[in-house]
C-alpha positions in Angstrom: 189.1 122.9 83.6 192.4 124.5 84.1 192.7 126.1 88.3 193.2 129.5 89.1 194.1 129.9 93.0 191.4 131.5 93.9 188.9 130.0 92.0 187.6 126.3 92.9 186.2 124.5 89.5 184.1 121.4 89.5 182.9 119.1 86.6 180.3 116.8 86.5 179.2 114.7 83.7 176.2 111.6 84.1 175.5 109.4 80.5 171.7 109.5 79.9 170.1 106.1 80.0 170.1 104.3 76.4 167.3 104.6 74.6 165.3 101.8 73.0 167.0 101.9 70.1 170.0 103.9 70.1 171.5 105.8 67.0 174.4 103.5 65.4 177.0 103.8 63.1 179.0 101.0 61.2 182.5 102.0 60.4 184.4 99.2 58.9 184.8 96.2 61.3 183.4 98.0 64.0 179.7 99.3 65.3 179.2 102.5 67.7 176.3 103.8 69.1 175.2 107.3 70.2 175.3 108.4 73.5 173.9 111.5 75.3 175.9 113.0 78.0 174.5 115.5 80.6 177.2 117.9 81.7 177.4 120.4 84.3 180.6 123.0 85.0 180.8 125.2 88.3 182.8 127.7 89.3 183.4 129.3 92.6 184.8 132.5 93.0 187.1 132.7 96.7 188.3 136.4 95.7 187.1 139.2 97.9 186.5 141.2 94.4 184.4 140.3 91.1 186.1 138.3 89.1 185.6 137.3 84.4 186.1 133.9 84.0 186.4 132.1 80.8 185.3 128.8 81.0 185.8 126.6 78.1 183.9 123.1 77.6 185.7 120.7 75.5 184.4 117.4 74.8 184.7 114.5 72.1 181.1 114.5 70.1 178.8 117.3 69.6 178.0 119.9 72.1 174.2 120.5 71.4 173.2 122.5 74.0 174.7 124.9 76.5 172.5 126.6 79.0 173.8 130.3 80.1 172.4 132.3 82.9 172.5 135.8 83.8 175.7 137.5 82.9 177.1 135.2 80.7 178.1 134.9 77.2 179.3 132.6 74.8 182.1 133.8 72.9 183.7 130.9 70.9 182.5 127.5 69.6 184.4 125.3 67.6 184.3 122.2 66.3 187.0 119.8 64.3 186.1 116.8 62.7 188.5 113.7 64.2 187.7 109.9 63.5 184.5 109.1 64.7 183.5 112.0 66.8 184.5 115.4 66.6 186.2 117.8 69.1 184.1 120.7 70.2 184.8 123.4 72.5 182.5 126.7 73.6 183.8 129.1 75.6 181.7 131.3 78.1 182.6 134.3 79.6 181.5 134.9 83.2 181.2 137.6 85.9 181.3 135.8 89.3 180.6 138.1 92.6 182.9 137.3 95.7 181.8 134.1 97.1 179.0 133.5 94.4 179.5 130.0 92.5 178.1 130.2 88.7 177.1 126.8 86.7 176.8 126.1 83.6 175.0 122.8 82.1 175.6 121.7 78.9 174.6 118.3 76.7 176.6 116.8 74.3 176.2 113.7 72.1 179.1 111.0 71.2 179.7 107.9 69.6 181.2 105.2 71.4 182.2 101.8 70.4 179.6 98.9 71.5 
């Protein structure tokens, strides 16, 4: 998250508990499971007037799911295949009210080395 003055971001991010038997993937020498990450982006607006925000969620893996309330839209997703895991971005644009905080959650999936 990049800071605007007025505008107070916060990220949180909690890995989901592994899973009996994990996805893996072998790769040369080395073994990597899959991981599922539980993401949540929030945005508070100290403006005295509405405010569009663009919010963009970057991430090594594969964002599967992004959950968008009212008034907001996704208007980009990428993804670009690097090494093991690709690196995906969305981007949402927001209208935040003076004072109002919006979230947005979001789930992604990675491999990690284990």
């Amino acid at each position: 998250l990049t800071k605007a003055l007025s505008l107070e971001p916060k990220l949180e991010e909690n890995e989901r508990a592994e899973e009996a038997e994990p996805k893996t993937l072998k790769l040369e020498h080395s073994t990597y499971r899959q991981v599922t990450v539980d993401g949540k982006a929030t945005l508070k607006n100290h403006r005295k007037e509405k405010v569009t925000a663009e919010i963009t969620l970057r991430v090594s893996g594969v964002i599967e799911k992004v959950e968008l309330g009212e008034g907001q839209k996704e208007t980009r997703s990428v993804s670009i295949p690097y090494g093991v895991n690709p690196v995906s971005s969305k981007t949402v644009e927001t209208e935040i009210e003076p004072g109002a905080t919006v979230e947005i959650n979001y789930t992604y999936t990675s491999y990690i080395r284990y």
